[in-house]
C-alpha positions as a Markdown table, in Angstrom:
| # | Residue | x | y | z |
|---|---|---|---|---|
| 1 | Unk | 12.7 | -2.0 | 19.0 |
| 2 | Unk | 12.2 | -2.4 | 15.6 |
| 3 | Unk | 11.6 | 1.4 | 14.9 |
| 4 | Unk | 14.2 | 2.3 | 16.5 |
| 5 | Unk | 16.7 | 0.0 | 15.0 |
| 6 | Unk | 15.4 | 0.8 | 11.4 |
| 7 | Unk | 15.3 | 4.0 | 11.7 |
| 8 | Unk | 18.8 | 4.4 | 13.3 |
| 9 | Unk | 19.8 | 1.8 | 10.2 |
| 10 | Unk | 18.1 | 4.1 | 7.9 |
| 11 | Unk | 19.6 | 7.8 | 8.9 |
| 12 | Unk | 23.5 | 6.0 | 9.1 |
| 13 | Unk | 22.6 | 4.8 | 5.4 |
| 14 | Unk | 21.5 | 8.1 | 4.1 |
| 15 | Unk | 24.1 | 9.9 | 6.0 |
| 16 | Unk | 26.8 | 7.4 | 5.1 |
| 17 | Unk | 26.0 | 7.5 | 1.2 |
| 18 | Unk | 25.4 | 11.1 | 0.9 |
| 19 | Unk | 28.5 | 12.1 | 2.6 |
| 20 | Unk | 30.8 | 9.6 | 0.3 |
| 21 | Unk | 28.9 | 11.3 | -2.5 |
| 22 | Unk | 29.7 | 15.0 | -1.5 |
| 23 | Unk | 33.4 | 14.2 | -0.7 |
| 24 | Unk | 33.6 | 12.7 | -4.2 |
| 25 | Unk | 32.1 | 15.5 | -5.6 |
| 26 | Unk | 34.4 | 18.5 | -3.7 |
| 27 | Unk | 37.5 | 16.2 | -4.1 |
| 28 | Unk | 37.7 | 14.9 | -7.8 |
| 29 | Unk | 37.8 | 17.1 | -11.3 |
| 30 | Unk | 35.0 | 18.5 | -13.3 |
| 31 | Unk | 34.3 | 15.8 | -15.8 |
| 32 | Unk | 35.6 | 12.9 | -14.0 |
| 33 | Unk | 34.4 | 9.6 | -13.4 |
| 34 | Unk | 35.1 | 10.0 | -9.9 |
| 35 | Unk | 32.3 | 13.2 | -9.6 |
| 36 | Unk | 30.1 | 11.5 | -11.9 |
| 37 | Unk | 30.0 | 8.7 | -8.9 |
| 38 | Unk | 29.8 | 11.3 | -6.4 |
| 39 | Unk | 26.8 | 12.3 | -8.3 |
| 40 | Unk | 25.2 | 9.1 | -8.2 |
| 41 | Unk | 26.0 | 9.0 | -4.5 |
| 42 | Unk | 23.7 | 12.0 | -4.2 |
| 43 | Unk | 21.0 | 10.5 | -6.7 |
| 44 | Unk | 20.9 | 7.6 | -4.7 |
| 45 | Unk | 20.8 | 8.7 | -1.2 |
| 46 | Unk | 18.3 | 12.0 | -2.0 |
| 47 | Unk | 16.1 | 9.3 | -4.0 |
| 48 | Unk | 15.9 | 6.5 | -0.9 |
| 49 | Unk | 15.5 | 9.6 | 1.6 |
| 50 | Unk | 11.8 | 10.4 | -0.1 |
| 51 | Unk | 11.0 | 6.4 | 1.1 |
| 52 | Unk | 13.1 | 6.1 | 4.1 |
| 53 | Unk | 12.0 | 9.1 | 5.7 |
| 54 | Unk | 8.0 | 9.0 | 5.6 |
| 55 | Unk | 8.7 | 5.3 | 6.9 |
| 56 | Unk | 10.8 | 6.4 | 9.8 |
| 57 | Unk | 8.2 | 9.0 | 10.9 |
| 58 | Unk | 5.4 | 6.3 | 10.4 |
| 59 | Unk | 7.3 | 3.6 | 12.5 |
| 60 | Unk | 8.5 | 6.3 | 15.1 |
| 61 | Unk | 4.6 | 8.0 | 15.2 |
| 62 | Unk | 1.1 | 6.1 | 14.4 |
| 63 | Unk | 2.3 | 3.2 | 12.0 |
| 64 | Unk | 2.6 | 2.6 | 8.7 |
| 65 | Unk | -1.3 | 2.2 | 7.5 |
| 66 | Unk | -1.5 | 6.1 | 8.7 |
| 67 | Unk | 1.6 | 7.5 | 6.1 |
| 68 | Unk | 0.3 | 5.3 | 3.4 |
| 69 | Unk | 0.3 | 8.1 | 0.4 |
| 70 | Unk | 3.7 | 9.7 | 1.6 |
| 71 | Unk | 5.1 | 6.0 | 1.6 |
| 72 | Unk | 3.3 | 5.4 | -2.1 |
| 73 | Unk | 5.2 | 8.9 | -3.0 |
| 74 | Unk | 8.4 | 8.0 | -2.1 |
| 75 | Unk | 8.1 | 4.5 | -3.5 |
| 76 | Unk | 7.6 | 6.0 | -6.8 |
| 77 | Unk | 10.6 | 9.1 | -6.8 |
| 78 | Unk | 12.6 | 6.2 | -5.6 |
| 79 | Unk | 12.0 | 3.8 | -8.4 |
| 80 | Unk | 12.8 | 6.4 | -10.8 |
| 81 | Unk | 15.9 | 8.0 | -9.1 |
| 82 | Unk | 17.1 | 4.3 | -8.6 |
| 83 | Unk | 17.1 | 4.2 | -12.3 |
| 84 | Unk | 19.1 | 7.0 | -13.1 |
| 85 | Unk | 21.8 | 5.7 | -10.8 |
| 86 | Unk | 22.1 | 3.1 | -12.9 |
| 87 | Unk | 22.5 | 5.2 | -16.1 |
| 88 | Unk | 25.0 | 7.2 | -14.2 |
| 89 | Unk | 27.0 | 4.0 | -13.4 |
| 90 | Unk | 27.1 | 2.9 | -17.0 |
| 91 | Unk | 28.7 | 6.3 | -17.8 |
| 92 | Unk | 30.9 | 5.7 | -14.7 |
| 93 | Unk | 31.9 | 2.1 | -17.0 |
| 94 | Unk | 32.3 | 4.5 | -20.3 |
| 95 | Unk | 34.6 | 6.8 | -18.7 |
| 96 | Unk | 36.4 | 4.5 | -16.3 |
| 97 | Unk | 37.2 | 2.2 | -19.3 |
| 98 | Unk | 37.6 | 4.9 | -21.8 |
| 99 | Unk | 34.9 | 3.5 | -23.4 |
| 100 | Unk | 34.5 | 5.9 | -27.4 |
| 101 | Unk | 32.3 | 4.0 | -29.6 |
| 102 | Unk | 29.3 | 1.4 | -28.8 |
| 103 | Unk | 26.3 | 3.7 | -29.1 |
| 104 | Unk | 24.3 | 1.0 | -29.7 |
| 105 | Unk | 25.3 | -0.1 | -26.0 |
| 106 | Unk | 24.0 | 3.6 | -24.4 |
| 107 | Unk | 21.0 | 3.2 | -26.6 |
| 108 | Unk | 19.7 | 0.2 | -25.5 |
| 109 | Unk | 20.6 | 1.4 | -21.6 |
| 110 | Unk | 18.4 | 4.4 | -22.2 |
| 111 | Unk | 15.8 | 2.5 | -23.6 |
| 112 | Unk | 15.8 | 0.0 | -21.0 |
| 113 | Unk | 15.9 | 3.2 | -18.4 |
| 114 | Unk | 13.4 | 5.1 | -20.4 |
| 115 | Unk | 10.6 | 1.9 | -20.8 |
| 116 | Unk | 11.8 | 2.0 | -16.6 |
| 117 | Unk | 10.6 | 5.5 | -15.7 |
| 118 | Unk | 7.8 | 5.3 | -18.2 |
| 119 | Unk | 6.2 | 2.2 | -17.0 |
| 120 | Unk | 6.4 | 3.9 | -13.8 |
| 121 | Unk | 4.5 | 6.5 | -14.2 |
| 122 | Unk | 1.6 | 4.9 | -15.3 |
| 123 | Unk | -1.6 | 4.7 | -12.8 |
| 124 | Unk | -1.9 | 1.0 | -13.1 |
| 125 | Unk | 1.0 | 1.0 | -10.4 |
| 126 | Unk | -1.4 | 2.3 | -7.6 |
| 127 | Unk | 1.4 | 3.9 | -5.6 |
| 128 | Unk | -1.0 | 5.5 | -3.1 |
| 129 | Unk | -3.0 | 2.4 | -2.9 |
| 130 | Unk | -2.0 | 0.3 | 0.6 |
| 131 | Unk | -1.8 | -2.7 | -1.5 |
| 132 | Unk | -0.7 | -1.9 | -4.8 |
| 133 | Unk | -0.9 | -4.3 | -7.5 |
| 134 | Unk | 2.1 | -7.3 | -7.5 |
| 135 | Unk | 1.4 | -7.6 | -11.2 |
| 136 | Unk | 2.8 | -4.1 | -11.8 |
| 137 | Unk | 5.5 | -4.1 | -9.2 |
| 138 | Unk | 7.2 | -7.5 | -11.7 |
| 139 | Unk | 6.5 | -5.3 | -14.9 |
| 140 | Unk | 8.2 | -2.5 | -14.0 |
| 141 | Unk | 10.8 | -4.0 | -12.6 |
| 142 | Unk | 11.8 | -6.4 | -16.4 |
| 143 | Unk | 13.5 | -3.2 | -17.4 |
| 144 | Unk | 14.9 | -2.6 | -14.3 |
| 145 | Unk | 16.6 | -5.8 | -13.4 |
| 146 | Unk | 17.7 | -6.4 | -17.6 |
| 147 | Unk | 19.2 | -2.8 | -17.0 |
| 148 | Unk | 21.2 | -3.7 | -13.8 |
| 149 | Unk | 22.3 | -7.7 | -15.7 |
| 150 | Unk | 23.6 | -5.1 | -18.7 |
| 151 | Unk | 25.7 | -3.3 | -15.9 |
| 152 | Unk | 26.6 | -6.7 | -14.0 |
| 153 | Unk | 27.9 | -8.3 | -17.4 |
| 154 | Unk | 29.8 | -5.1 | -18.5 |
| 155 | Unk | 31.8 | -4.5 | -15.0 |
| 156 | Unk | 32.7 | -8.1 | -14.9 |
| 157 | Unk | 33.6 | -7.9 | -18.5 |
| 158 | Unk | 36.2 | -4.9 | -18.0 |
| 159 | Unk | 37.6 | -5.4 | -14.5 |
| 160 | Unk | 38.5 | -9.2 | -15.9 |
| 161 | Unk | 40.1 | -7.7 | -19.0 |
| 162 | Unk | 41.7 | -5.1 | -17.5 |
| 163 | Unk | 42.8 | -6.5 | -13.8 |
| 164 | Unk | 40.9 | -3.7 | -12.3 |
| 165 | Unk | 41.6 | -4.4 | -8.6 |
| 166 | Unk | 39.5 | -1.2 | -7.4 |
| 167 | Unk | 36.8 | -2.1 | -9.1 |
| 168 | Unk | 37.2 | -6.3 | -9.1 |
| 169 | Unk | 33.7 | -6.4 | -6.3 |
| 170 | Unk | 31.7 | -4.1 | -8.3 |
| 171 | Unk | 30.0 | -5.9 | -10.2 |
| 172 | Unk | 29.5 | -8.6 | -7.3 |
| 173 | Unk | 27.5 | -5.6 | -5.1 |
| 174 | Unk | 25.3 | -4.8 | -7.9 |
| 175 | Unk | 24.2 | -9.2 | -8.0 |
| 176 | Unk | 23.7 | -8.7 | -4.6 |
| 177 | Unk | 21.7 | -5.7 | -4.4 |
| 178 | Unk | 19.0 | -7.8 | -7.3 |
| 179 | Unk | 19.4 | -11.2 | -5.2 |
| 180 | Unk | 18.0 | -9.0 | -2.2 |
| 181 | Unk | 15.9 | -7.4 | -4.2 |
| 182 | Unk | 13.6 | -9.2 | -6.4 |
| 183 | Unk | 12.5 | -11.3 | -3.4 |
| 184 | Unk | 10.7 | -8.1 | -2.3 |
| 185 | Unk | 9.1 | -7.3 | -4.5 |
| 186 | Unk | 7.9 | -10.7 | -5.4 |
| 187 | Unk | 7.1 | -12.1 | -2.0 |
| 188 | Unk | 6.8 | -9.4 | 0.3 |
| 189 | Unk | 3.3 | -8.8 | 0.4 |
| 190 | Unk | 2.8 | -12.2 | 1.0 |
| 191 | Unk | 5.5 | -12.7 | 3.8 |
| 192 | Unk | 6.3 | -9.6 | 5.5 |
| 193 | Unk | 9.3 | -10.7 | 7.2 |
| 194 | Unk | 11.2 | -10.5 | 3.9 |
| 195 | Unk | 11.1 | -7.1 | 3.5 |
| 196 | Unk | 14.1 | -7.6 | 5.8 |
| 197 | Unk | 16.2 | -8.3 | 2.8 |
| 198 | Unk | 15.9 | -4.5 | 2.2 |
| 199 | Unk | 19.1 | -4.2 | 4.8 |
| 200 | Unk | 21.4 | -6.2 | 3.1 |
| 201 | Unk | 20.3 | -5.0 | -0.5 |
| 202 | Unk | 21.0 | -1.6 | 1.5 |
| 203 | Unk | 24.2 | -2.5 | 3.0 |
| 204 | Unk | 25.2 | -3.7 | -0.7 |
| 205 | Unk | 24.8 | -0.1 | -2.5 |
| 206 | Unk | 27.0 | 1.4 | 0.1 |
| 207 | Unk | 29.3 | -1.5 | -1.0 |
| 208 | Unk | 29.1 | 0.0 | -4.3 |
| 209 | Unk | 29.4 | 3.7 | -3.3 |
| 210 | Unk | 32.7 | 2.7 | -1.0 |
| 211 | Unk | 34.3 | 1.4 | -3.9 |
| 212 | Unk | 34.1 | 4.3 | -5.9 |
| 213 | Unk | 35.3 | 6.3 | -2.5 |
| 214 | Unk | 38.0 | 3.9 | -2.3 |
| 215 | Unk | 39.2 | 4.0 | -5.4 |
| 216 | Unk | 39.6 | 7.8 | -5.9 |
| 217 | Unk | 41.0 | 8.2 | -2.4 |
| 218 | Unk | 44.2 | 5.7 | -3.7 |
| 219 | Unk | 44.1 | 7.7 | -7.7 |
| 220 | Unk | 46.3 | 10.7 | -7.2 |
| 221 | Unk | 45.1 | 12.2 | -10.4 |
| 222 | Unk | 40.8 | 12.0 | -9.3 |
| 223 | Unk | 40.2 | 11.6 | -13.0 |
């Protein structure tokens, strides 16, 4: 039962996201915020499928202790394509907002991106190991999490100032999508059942994707 409702869970969320990310893309103009979101559509669902996939074959097959390098593989392409959505939502913020100046803003969201990626690709991680080290899994997730407050704090900030009703939840998807989150990786070992959280911290970045659907869908000019 519970392979087949994950996995079924799994292929509507990569099909779903991937989809809304190719319409965005065909649908808007070059240059737009709206196909830079469709791109991050694409990052995002192409990124989970390295993670999801392995782990549907290994819950549909011989278990999970039997894909446990595949499933340390996609882990890791994950983590890092997960970070680049991020960066691509920021520039969604520049360009929705018409954001000119504050360099120093995309400096320190590429640093946070680049310490991200970097910290990931160190060994200490053990992403083929079956039990990879919890230490590592909170270290390289600081970046992470200060990169996705930086994001919460500057949608908030603009959809208040600017009564952006399309956007007015975004910033609410991306708290829940960390609230789900960090209790993984923190606890998850420990209690397995609360890797469950992984479907609502799902269900939360289609939130995000459907409101930059939405919200090109109702702009006539798909700038």
């Amino acid at each position: 039962m519970r392979a087949l409702f994950e996995t079924t869970f799994d292929i509507v969320y990569l099909v779903t996201v991937t989809t809304l990310g190719v319409l965005m893309i065909r649908q808007s103009k070059p240059r737009s915020q709206y196909r830079l979101f469709g791109w991050m559509a694409v990052v995002l669902g192409a990124g989970d499928a390295f993670h999801l996939v392995p782990r549907a074959i290994a819950l549909c097959t011989t278990g999970l202790d039997h894909y446990t390098t595949a499933l340390g593989i996609g882990k890791w392409i994950t983590s890092i394509t997960m970070t680049v959505f991020y960066v691509l939502l920021y520039f969604v913020w520049r360009k929705r907002y018409a954001i000119r100046q504050h360099n120093g803003l995309s400096a320190l969201v590429y640093s946070l991106a680049g310490l991200r990626i970097l910290l990931c690709m160190l060994p200490q991680n053990e992403w083929l190991s079956a039990r990879p080290p919890l230490l590592w899994g909170v270290i390289r997730n600081i970046p992470f999490a200060l990169l996705g407050l930086l994001i919460i704090v500057l949608f908030a900030y603009k959809v208040k100032q600017t009564n952006d009703k399309p956007f007015r939840w975004m910033a609410l998807t991306i708290v829940l999508s960390f609230a789900f989150y960090i209790p993984v990786v923190l606890w998850a070992e420990q209690i397995p059942a609360i890797g469950m959280l992984m479907i609502p911290k799902t269900c939360a970045y289609v939130w995000t994707i459907w409101i930059g659907y939405r919200a090109m869908k109702n702009d006539t000019r798909s700038e």
